[in-house]
mmCIF entry with sequence, helices, sheets and N, C-alpha, C, O atoms, coordinates in Angstrom:
data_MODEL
# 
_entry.id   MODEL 
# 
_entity.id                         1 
_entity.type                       polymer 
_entity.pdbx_number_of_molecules   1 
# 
_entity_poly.entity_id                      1 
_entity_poly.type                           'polypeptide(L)' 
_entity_poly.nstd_linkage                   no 
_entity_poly.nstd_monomer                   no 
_entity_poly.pdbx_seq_one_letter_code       
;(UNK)(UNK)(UNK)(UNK)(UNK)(UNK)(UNK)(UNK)(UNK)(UNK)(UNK)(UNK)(UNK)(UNK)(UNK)(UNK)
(UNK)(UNK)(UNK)(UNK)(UNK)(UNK)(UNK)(UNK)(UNK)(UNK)(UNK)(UNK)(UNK)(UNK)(UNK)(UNK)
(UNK)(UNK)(UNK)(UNK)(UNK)(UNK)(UNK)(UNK)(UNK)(UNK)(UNK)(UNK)(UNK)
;
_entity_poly.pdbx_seq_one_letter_code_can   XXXXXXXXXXXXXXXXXXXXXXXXXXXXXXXXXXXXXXXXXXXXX 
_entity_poly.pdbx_strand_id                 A 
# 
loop_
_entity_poly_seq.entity_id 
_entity_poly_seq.num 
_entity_poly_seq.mon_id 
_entity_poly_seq.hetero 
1 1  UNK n 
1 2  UNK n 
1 3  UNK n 
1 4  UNK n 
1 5  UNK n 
1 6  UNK n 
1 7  UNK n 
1 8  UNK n 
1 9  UNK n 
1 10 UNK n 
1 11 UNK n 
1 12 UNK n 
1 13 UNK n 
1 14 UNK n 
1 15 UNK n 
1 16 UNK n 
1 17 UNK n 
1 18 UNK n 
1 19 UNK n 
1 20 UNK n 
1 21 UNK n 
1 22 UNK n 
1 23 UNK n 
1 24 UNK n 
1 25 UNK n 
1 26 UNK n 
1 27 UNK n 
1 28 UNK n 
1 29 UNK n 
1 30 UNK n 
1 31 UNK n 
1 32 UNK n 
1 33 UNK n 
1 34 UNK n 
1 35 UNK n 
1 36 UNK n 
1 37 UNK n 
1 38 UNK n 
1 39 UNK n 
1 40 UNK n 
1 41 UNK n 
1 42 UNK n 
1 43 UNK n 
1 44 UNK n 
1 45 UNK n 
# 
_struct_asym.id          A 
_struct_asym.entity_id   1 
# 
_struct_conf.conf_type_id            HELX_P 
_struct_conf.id                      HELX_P1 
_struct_conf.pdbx_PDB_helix_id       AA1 
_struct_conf.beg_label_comp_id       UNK 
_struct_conf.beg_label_asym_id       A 
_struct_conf.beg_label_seq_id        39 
_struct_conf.pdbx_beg_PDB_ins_code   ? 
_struct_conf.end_label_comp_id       UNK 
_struct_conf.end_label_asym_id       A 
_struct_conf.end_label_seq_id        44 
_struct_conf.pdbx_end_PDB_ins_code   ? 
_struct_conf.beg_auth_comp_id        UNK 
_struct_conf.beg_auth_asym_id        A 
_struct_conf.beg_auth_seq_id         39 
_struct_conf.end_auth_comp_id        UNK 
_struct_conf.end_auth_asym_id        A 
_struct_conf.end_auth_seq_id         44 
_struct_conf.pdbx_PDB_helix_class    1 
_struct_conf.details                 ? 
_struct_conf.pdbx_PDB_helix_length   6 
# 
_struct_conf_type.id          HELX_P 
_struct_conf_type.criteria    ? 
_struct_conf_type.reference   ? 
# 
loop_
_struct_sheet.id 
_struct_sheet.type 
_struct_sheet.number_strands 
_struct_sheet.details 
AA1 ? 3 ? 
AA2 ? 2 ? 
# 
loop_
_struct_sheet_order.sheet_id 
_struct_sheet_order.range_id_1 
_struct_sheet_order.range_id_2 
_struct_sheet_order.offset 
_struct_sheet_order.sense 
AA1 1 2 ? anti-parallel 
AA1 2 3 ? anti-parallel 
AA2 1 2 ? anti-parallel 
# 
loop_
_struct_sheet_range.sheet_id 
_struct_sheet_range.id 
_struct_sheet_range.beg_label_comp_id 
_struct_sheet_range.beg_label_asym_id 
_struct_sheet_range.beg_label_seq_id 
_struct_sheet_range.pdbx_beg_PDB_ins_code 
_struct_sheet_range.end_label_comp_id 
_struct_sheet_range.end_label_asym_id 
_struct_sheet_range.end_label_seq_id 
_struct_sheet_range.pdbx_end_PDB_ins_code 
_struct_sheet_range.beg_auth_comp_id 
_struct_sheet_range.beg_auth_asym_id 
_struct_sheet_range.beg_auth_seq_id 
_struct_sheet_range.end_auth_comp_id 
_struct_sheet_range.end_auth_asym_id 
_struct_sheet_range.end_auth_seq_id 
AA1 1 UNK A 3  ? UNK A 4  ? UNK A 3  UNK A 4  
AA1 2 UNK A 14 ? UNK A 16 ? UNK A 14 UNK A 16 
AA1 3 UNK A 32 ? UNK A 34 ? UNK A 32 UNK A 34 
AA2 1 UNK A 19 ? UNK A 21 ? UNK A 19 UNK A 21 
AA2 2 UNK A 26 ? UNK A 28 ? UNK A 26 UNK A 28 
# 
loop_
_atom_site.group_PDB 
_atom_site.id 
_atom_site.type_symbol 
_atom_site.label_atom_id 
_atom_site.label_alt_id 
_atom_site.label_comp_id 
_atom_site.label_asym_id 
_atom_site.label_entity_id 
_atom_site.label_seq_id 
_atom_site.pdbx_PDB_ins_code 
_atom_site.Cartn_x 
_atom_site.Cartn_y 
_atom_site.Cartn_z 
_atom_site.occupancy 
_atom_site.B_iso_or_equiv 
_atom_site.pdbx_formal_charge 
_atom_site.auth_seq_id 
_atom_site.auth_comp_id 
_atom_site.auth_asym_id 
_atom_site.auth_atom_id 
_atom_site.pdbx_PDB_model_num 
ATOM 1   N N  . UNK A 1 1  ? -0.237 -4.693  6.852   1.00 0.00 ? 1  UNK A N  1 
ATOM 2   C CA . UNK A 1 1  ? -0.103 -3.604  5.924   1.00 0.00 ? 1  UNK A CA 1 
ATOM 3   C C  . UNK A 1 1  ? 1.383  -3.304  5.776   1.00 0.00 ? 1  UNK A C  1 
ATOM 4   O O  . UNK A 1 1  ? 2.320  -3.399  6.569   1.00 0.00 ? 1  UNK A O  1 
ATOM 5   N N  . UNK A 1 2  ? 1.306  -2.951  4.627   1.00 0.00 ? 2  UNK A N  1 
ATOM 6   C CA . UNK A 1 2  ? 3.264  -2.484  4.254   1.00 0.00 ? 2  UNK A CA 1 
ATOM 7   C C  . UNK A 1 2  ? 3.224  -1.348  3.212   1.00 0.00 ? 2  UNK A C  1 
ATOM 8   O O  . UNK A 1 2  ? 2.552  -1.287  2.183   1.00 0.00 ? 2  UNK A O  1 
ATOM 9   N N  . UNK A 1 3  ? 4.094  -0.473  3.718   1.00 0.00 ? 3  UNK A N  1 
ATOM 10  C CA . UNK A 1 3  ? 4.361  0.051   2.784   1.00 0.00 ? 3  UNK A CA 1 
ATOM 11  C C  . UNK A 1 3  ? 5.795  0.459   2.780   1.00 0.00 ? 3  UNK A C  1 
ATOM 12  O O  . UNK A 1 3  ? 6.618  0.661   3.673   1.00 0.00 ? 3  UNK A O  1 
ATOM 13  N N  . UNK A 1 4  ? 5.834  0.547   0.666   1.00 0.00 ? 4  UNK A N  1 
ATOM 14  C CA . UNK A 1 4  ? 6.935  -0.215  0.331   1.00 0.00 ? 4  UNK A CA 1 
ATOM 15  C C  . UNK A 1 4  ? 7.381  1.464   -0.544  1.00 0.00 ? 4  UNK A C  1 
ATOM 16  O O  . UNK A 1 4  ? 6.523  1.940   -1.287  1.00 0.00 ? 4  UNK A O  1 
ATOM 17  N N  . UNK A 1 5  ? 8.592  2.141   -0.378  1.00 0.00 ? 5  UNK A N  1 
ATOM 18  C CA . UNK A 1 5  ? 8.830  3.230   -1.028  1.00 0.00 ? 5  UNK A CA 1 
ATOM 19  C C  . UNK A 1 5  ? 9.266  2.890   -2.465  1.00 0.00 ? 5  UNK A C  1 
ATOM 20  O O  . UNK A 1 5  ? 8.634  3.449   -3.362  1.00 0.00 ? 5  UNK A O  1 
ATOM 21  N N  . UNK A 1 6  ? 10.305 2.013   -2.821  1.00 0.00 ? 6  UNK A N  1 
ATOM 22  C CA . UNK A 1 6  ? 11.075 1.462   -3.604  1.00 0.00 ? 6  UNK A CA 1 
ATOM 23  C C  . UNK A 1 6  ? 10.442 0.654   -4.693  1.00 0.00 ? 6  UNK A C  1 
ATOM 24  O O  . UNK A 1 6  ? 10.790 0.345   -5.833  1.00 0.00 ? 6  UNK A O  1 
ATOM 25  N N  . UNK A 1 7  ? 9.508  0.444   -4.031  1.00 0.00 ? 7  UNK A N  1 
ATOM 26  C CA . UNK A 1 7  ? 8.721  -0.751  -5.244  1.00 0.00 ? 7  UNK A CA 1 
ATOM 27  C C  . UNK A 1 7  ? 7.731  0.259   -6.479  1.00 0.00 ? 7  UNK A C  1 
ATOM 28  O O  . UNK A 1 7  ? 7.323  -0.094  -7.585  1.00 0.00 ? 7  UNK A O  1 
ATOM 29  N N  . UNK A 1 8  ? 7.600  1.346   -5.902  1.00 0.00 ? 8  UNK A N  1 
ATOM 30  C CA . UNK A 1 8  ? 6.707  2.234   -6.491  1.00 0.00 ? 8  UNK A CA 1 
ATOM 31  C C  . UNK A 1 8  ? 6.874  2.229   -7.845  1.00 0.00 ? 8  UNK A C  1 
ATOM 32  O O  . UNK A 1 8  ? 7.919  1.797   -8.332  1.00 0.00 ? 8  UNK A O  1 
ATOM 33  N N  . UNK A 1 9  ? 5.782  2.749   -8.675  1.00 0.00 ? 9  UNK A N  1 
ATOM 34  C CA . UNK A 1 9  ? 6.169  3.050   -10.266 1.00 0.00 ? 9  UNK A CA 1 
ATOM 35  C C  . UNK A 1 9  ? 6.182  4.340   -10.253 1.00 0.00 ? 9  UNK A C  1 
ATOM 36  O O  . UNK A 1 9  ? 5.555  5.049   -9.465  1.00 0.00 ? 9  UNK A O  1 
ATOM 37  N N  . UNK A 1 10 ? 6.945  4.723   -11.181 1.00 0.00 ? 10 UNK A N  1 
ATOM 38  C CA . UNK A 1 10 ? 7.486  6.520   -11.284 1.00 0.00 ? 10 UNK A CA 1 
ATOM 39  C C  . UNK A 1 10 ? 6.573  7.505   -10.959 1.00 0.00 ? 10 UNK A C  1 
ATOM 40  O O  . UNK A 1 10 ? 6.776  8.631   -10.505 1.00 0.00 ? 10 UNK A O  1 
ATOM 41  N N  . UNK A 1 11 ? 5.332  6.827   -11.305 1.00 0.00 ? 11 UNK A N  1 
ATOM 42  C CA . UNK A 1 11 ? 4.021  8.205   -11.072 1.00 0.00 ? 11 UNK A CA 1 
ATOM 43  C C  . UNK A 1 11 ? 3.670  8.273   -9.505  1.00 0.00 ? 11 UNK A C  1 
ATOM 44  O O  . UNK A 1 11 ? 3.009  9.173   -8.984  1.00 0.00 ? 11 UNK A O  1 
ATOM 45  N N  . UNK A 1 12 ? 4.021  7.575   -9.088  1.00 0.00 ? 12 UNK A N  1 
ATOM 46  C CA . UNK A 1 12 ? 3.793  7.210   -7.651  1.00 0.00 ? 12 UNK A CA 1 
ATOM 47  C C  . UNK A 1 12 ? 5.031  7.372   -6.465  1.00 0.00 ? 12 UNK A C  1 
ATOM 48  O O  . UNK A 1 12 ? 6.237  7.199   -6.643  1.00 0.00 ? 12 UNK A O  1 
ATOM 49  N N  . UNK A 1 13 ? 4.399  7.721   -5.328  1.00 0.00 ? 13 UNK A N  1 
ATOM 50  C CA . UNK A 1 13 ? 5.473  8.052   -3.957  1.00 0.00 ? 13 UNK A CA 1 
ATOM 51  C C  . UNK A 1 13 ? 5.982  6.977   -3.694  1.00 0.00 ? 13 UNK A C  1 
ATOM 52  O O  . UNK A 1 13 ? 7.184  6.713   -3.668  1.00 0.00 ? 13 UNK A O  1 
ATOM 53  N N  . UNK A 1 14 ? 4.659  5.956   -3.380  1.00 0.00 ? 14 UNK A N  1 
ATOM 54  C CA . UNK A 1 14 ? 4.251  4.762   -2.460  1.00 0.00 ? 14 UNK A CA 1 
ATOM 55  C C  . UNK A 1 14 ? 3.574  3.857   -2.830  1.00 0.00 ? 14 UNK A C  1 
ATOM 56  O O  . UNK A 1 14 ? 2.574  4.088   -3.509  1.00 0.00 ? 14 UNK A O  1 
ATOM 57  N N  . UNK A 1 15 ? 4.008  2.328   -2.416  1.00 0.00 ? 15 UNK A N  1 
ATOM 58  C CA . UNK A 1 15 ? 3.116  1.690   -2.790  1.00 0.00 ? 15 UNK A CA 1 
ATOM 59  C C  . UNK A 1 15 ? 2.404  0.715   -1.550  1.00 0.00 ? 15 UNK A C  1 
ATOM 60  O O  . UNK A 1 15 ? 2.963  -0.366  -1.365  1.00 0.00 ? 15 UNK A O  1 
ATOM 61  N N  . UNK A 1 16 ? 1.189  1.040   -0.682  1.00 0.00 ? 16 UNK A N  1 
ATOM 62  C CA . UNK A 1 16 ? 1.072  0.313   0.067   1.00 0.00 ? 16 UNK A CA 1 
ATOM 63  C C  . UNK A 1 16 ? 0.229  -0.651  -0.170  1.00 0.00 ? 16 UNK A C  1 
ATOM 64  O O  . UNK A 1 16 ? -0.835 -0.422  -0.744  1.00 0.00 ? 16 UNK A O  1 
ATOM 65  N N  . UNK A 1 17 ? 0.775  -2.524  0.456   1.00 0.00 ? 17 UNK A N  1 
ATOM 66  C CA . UNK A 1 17 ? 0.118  -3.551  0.128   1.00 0.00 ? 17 UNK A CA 1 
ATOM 67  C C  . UNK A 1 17 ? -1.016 -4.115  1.375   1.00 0.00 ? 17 UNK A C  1 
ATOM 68  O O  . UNK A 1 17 ? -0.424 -4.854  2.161   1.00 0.00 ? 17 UNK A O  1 
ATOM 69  N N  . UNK A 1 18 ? -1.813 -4.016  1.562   1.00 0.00 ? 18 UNK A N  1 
ATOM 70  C CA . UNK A 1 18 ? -2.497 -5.309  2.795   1.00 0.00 ? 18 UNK A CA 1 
ATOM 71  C C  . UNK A 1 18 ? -3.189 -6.658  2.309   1.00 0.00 ? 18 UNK A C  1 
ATOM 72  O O  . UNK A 1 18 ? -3.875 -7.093  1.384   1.00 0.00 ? 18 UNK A O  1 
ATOM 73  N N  . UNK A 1 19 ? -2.565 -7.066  3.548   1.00 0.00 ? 19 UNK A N  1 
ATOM 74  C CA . UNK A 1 19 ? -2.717 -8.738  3.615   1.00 0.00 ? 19 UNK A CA 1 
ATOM 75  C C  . UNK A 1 19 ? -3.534 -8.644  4.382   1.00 0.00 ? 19 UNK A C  1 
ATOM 76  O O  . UNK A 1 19 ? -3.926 -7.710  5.083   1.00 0.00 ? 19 UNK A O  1 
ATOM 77  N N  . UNK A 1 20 ? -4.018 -10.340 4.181   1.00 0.00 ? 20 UNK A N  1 
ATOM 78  C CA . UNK A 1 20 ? -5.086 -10.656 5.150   1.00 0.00 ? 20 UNK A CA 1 
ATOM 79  C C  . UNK A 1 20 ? -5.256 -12.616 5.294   1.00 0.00 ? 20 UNK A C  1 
ATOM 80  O O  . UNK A 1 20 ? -5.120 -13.395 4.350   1.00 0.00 ? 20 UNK A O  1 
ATOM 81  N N  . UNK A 1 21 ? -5.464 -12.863 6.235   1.00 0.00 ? 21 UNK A N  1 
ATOM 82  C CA . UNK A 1 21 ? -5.083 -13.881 6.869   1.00 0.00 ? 21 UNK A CA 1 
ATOM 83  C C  . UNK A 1 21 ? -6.808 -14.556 6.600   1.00 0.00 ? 21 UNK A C  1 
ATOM 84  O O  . UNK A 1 21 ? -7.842 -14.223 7.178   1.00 0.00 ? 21 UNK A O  1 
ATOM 85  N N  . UNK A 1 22 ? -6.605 -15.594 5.511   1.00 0.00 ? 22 UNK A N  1 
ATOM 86  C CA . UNK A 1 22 ? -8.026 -16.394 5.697   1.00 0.00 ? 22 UNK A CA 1 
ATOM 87  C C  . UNK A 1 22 ? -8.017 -18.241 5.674   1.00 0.00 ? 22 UNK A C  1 
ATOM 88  O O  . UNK A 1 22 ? -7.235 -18.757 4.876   1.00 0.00 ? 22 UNK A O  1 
ATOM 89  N N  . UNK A 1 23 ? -8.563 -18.823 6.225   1.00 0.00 ? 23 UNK A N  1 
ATOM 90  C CA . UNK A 1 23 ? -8.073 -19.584 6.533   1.00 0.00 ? 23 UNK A CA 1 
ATOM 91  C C  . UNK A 1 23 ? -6.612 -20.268 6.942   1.00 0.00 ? 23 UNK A C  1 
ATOM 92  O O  . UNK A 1 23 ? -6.408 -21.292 6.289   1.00 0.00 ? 23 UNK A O  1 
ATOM 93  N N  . UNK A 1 24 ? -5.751 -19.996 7.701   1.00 0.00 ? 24 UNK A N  1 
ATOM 94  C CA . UNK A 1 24 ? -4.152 -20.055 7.869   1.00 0.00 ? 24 UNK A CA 1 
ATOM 95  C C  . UNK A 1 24 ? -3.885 -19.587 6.521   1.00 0.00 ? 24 UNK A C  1 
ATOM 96  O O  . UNK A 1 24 ? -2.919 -20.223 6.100   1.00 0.00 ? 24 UNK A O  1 
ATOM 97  N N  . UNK A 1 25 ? -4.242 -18.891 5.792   1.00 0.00 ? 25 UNK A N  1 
ATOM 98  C CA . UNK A 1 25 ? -3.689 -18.556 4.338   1.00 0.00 ? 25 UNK A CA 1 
ATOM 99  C C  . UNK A 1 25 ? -3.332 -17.307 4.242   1.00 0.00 ? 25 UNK A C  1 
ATOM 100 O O  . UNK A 1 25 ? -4.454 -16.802 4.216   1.00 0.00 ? 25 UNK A O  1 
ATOM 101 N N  . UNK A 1 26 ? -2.273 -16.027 4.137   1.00 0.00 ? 26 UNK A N  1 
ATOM 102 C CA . UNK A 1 26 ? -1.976 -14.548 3.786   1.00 0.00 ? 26 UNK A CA 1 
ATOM 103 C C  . UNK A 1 26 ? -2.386 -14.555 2.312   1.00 0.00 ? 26 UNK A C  1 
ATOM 104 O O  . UNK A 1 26 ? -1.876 -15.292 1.468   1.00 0.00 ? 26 UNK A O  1 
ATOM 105 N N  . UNK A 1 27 ? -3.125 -13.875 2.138   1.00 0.00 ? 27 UNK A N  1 
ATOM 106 C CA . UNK A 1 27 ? -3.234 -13.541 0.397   1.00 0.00 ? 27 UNK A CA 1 
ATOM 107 C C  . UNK A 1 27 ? -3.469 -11.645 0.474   1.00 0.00 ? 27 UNK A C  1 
ATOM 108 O O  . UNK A 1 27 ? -4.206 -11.170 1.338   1.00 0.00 ? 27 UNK A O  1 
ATOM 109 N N  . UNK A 1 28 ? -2.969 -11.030 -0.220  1.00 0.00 ? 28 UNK A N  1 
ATOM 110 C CA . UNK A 1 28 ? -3.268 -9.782  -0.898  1.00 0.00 ? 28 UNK A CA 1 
ATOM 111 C C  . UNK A 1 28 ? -4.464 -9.278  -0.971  1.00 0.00 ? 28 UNK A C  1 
ATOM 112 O O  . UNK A 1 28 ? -5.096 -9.746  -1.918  1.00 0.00 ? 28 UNK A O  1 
ATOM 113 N N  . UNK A 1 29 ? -5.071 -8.454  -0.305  1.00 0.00 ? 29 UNK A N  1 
ATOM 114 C CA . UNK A 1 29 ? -6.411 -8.025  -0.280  1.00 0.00 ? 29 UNK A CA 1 
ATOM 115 C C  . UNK A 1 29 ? -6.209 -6.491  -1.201  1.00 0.00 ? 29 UNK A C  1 
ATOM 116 O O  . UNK A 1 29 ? -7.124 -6.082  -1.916  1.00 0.00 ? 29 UNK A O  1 
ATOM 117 N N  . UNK A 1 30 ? -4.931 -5.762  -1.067  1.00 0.00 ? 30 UNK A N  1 
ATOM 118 C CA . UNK A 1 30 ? -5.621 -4.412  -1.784  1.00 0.00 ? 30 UNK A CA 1 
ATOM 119 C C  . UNK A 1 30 ? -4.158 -4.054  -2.579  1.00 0.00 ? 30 UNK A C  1 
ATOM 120 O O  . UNK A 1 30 ? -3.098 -4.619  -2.310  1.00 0.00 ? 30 UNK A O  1 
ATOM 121 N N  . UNK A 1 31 ? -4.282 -3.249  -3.367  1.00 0.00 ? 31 UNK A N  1 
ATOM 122 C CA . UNK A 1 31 ? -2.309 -2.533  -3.596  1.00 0.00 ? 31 UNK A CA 1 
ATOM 123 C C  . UNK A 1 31 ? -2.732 -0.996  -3.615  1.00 0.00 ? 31 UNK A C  1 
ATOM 124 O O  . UNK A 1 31 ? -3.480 -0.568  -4.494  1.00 0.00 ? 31 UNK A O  1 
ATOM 125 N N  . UNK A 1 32 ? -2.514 -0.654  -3.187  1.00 0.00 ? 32 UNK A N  1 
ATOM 126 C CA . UNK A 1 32 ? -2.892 1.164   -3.398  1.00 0.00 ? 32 UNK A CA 1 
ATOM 127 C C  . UNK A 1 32 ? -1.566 1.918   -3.541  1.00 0.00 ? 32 UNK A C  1 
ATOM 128 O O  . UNK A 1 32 ? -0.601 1.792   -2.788  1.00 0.00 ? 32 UNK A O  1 
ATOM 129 N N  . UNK A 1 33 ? -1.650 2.706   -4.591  1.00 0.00 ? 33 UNK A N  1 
ATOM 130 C CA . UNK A 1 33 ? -0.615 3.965   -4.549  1.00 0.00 ? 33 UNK A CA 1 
ATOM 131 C C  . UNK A 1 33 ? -1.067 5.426   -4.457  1.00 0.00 ? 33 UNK A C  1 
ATOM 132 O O  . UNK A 1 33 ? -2.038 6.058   -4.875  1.00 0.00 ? 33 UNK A O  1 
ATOM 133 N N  . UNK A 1 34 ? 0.053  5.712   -3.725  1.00 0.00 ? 34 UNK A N  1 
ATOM 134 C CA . UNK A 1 34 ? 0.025  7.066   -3.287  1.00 0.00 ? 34 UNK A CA 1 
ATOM 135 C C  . UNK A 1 34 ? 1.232  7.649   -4.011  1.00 0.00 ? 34 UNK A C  1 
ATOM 136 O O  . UNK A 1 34 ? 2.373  7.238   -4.221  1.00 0.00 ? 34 UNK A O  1 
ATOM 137 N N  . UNK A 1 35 ? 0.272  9.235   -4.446  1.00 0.00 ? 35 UNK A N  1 
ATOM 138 C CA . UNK A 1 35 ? 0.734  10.136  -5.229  1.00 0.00 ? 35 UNK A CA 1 
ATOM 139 C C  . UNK A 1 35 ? 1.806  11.007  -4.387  1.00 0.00 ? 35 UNK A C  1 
ATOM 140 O O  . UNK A 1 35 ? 2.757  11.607  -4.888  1.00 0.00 ? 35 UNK A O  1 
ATOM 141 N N  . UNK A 1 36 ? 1.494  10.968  -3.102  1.00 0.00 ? 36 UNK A N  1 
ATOM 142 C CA . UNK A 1 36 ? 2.464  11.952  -1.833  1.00 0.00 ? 36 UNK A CA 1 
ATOM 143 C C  . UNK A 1 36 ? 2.924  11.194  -0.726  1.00 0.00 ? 36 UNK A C  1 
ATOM 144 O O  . UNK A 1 36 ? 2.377  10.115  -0.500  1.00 0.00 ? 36 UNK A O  1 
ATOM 145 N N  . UNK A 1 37 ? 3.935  11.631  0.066   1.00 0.00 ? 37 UNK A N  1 
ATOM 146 C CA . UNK A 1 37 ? 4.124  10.981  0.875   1.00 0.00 ? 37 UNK A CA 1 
ATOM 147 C C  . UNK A 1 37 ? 2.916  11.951  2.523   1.00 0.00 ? 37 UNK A C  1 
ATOM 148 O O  . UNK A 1 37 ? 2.826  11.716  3.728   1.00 0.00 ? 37 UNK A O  1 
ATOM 149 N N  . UNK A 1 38 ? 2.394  12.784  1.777   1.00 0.00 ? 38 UNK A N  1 
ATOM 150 C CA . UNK A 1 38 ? 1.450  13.621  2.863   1.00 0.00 ? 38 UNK A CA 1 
ATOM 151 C C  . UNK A 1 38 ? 1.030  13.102  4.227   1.00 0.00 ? 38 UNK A C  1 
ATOM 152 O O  . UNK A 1 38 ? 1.020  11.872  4.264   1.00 0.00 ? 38 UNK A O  1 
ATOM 153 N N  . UNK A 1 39 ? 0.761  13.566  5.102   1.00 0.00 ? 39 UNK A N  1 
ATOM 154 C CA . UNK A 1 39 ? -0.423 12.982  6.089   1.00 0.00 ? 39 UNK A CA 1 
ATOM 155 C C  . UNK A 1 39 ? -1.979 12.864  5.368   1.00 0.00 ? 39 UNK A C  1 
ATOM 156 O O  . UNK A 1 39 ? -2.758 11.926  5.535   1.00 0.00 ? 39 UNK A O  1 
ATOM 157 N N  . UNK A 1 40 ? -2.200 14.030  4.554   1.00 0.00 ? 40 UNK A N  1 
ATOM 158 C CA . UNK A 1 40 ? -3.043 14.117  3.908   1.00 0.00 ? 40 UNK A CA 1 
ATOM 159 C C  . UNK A 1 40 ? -3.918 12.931  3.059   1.00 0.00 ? 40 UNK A C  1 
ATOM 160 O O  . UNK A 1 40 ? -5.073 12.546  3.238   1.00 0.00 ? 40 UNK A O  1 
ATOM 161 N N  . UNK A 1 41 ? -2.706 12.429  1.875   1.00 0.00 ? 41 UNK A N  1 
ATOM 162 C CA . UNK A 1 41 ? -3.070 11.225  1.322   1.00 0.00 ? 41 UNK A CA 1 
ATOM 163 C C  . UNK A 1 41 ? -3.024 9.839   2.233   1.00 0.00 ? 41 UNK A C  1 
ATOM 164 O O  . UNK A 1 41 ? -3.974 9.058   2.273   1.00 0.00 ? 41 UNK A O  1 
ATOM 165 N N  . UNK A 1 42 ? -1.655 9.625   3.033   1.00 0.00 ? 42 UNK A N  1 
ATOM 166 C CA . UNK A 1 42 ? -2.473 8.440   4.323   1.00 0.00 ? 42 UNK A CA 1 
ATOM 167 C C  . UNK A 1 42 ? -3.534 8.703   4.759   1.00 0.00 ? 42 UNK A C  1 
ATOM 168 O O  . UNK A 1 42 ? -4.154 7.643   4.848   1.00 0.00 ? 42 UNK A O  1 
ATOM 169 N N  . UNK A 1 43 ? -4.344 9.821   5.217   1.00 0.00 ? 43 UNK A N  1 
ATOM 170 C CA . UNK A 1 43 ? -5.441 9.392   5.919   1.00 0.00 ? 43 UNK A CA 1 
ATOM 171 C C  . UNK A 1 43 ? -6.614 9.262   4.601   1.00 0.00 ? 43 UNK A C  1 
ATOM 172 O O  . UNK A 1 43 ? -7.546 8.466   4.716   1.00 0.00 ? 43 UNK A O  1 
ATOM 173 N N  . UNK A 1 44 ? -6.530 9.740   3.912   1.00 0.00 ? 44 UNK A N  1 
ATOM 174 C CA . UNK A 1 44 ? -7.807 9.129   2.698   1.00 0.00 ? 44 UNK A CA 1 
ATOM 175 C C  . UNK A 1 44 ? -7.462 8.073   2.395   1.00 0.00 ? 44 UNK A C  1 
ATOM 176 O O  . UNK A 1 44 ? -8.517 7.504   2.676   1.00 0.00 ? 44 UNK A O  1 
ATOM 177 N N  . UNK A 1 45 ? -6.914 7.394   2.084   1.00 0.00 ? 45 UNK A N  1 
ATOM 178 C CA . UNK A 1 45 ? -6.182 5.670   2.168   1.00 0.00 ? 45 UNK A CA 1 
ATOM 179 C C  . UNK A 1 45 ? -7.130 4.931   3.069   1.00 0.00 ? 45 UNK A C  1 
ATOM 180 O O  . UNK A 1 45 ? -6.931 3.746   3.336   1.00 0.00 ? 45 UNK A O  1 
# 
């Protein structure tokens, strides 16, 4: 999991990415953005 402050689009805080490992392969499983940098919105994430 990463999250990336900088990459965000304007409407957004955050943009966090997770990977996932399938067969020796990393591919992108989700992109989610967050509206806050809250505790609030991480834990509904």
């Amino acid at each position: 999991m990463n999250g990336n402050f900088s990459m965000a689009p304007l409407l957004f805080q955050q943009l966090y990415v997770i990977h996932v490992k399938v067969n020796s392969v990393l591919i992108t499983a989700a992109f989610i953005l967050l509206t806050n940098k809250t505790e609030s919105c991480h834990e509904k994430m």
